[in-house]
Steps between C-alpha positions, in 0.01 A plus 500: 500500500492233759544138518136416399499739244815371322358125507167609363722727214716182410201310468343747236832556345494071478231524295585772226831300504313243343237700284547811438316744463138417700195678618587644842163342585601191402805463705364618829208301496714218396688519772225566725593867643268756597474794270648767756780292596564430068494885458694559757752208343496683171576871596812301709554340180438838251720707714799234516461482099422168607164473269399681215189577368477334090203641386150670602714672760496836685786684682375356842429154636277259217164434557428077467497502141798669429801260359840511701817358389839441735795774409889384523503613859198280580740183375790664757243482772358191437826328485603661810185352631593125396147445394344502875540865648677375791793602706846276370704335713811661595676135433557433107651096439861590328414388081754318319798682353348409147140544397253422191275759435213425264279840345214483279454915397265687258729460234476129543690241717839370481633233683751455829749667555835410753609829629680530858397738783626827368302430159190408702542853646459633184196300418317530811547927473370512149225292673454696768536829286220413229829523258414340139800367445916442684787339385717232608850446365443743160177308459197730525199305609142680422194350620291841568285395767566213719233248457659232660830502716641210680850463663657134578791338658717375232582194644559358135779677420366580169603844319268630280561422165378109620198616694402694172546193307328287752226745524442458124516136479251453816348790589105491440407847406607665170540834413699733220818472701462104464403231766533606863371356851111507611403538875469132509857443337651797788393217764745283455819720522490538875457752730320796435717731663300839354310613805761421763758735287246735346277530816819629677605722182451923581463737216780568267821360675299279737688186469847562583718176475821447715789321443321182615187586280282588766183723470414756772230754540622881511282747710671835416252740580511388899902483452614812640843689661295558838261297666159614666165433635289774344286388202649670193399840340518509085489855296370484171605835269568585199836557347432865389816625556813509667355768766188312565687204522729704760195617674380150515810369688506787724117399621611166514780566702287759770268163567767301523625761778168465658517130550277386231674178289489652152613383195559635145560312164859650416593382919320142372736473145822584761457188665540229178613522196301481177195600626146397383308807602182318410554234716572760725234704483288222545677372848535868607076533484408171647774549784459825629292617754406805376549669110615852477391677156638856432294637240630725228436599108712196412347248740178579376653488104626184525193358734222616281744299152608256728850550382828314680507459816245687595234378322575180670442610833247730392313140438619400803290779703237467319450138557495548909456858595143405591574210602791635712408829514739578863762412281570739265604859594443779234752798542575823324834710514309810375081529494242252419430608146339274247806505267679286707215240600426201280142403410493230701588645828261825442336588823699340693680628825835674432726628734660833390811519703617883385204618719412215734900388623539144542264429829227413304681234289630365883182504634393266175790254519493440883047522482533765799161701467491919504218511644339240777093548554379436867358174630097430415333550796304255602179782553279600164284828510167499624273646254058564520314271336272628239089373526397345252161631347183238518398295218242687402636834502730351212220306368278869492832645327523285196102511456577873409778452268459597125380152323844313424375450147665817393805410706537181344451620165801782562738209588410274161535790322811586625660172514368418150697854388830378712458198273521669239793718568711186580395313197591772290873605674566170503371396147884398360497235771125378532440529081810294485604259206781210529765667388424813754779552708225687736358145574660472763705802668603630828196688725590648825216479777533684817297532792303847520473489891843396516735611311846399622653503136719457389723461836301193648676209668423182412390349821409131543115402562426851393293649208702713246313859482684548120575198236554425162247305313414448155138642269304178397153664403151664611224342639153621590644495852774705487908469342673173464842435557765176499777530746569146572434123292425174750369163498141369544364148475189387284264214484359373147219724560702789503463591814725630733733523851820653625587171699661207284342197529528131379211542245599827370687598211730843572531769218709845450251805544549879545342675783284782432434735763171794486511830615190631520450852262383655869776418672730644264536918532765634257699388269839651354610381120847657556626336788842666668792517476537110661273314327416687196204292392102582666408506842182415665413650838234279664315403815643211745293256629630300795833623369420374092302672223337215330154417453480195317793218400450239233705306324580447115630208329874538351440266221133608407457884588078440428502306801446665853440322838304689742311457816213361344660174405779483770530142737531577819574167670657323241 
């Protein structure tokens, strides 16, 4: 996750701050993002637990019209953000020794309060934390979810027993814990010292106040007994067992010997005390150079329930392996066998180091090559040319071909019999009512001349050859799907363009997408054992199967806008 990617996060977490939970659609078109760049925001987000998926989700990334809502951690990151994204300032202005701080929670607000800097510790971690509630000198304070949080300079002097009565004589809002203080009323006690103190805050114990009540910002992941320039190394594994854990160290220890910077989370909690290992996890994964996972029954246990600790960084791979795909380095101590794989990582490459030693994991962390192909030449073959018959030797040949009647009539027929095959496998989803869950499921479609699946890397400015999309209908034409909703912009006649203009009106449509009943060749209801829902094997155009695309109207499904009516300069 780099710089640009954190700003663009913040700026989506800003939003479900506010109103929560929205339409993914919504937010990234709100915010004017492209679509790849928002889904590659949300799997960041999804495997950082981040974001979570409200309702009409699946166990992957949303599609637009799925609602997302922002989890406790998405709060810690978002205040760690201070509300822009953007590297903090290593200089923090020294606060007061004495501070008001002013909450308005879930479970209603109350009014300020005059704690000193160890107190404001408190507050600011339960903050930080996503804590519902903390307590202050025997008095337990419980407002849920932080709604509002403000921290002031009390220049006034005033404890808080008088800003609680002034805050119910004055203050303009009312709720069921009396009067307390609006925005508007917040303005005129001073400073605002909440983003200078929280934007310099870390996780957990972030804030650590000195005798003189300063704040600093700890970096304890970088903070260690020996000092190098090698980029570090981080081993995720599984706490089977004390052996594994032994054999763990040991490997650790041999790449250590071989001048590789590695690091290990038991090394990382030696260092502090009252370790976080969420936080870091998290620093460990962004950090490192490269991400060392030793596979074993338990990994792949814990990975496939996302349980502790490894379930988080489980997420963690999952959200950049194919992004970063050099990064992470599957090992084995004994075979590659599927009982130690998680789903997720399936078919990936896995280094088995009982048979294969540890050369091949070296040749992987410092990218030196096995093998090295020669130079391209700069000469081609020569080959014959073949002649090319005369026009009417071709013309002569299709005189004496059987009359294409009969050849035309074979392909009706037989398309008109694929039709019917379809329509009837696929009857639960076509012969659909509203309450059909089959309305709208999972289809797999995969390129018959291609078939890369279901090991394909996502390259940019190139064509999948295997994606998900989902069953809309049949058409005289061919099968319909729906694997993505957009914008278009109408006049009052009801016609149509892709390009907004001044005199057009925009509206929410799905995009419906043809493949033609020739172009498909099989079909398998099963599925496999990755994506056990059906699978259509189908011919590739140009590197995409469809024939036709039209769109429908969100609000009125009756109401489809097709070439026949579309604007093209608007």
């Amino acid at each position: 996750m780099d710089a640009n990617d954190k700003k663009n996060l913040d700026r989506i977490l800003n939003v479900l701050y506010k109103e929560s939970p929205l339409a993914w659609y919504k937010i990234y078109s709100d915010l004017g993002l492209d679509k790849n760049l928002a889904d590659h925001l949300f799997k960041i987000g999804f495997a950082f637990n981040y974001l979570q998926i409200e309702h009409k989700g699946m166990g992957e990334y949303p599609t637009d019209n799925h609602y997302v809502s922002l989890t406790s951690e998405g709060i810690q990151f978002f205040a760690l953000q201070n509300f822009s994204g953007t590297d903090k300032t290593v200089e923090t202005p020294l606060p007061a020794q004495r501070f008001n701080v002013y909450i308005n929670g879930s479970l209603g607000g109350f009014n300020l309060l005059d704690i000193d800097a160890e107190q404001l510790q408190l507050v600011v971690d339960a903050y930080l934390e996503g804590k519902q509630d903390f307590t202050i000198a025997g008095q337990n304070y419980r407002p849920k979810k932080f709604h509002t949080f403000k921290i002031f300079e009390n220049a006034s002097k005033r404890n808080s027993r008088e800003l609680k009565k002034i805050g119910n004589e004055e203050g303009s809002k009312k709720g069921f814990m009396g009067r307390f203080f609006s925005d508007e009323d917040l303005e005129e006690l001073g400073e605002d010292l909440t983003s200078s103190i929280i934007g310099n805050a870390q996780f957990g114990s972030g804030i650590v106040v000195s005798g003189s009540s300063a704040f600093r910002k700890q970096h304890d992941y970088n903070q260690s007994a020996e000092s190098t320039n090698e980029k570090p190394i981080f081993i995720s594994y599984s706490w089977d067992s004390q052996e594994h854990e032994d054999h763990v160290f040991s490997f650790a220890n041999e790449l250590r010997k071989n001048g590789f910077n590695v690091d290990i989370d038991k090394i990382i909690s030696q260092r502090k005390t009252s370790t976080n290992f969420n936080q870091m996890m998290h620093e460990a994964f962004l950090q490192s150079e490269h991400i060392i996972v030793v596979l074993s029954k338990g990994y792949k246990e814990k990975s496939d329930s996302f349980q502790g600790g490894v379930g988080i960084e489980y997420r963690l791979i999952l959200g950049e392996i194919d992004r970063h795909p050099r990064k992470y380095v599957l090992v084995s101590f004994l075979g590659r066998h599927d009982s130690i794989i998680p789903m997720g990582l399936t078919g990936r490459d896995v280094i088995d180091l009982s048979t294969a030693g540890l050369d091949p994991l070296f040749r992987k962390l410092t990218n030196q090559p096995e093998y090295v192909l020669s130079p391209v030449s700069k000469d081609k073959p020569s080959l014959p040319m073949r002649e090319i018959a005369s026009f009417a030797q071709h013309q002569a040949k299709i005189n004496n071909t059987k009359s294409p009647d009969n050849t035309t009539v074979k392909l009706v027929a037989k398309r008109i019999e694929k039709k019917k095959e379809l329509r009837k496998d696929f009857a639960g989803w076509l012969n659909h009512k509203k309450e059909d869950v089959k309305k709208r499921f999972r289809m797999i479609i995969h390129s018959a001349e291609n078939d890369t699946y279901p090991d394909q890397p996502m390259l940019p400015n190139t064509h999948p050859t295997w994606f998900g999309t989902e069953i809309h209908g049949s058409s005289h034409l061919g099968m319909e799907f729906c694997d993505e909703n957009t914008q278009i912009y109408l006049n009052g006649e009801g016609n149509w363009s892709t390009e907004p203009s001044d005199n057009l009106e925009a509206t929410a449509v799905s995009v419906i997408k043809t493949i033609a009943y020739d172009d498909i060749l099989a079909w398998d209801m099963d599925g496999d054992g990755i994506y056990n829902c059906p699978h259509f094997y189908v011919n590739f155009i140009d590197g995409l199967p469809w024939k036709d695309v039209y769109y429908v109207d969100q609000k009125r499904g009756n109401v489809h806008f097709n070439s026949r009516n579309k604007i093209e300069n608007p």
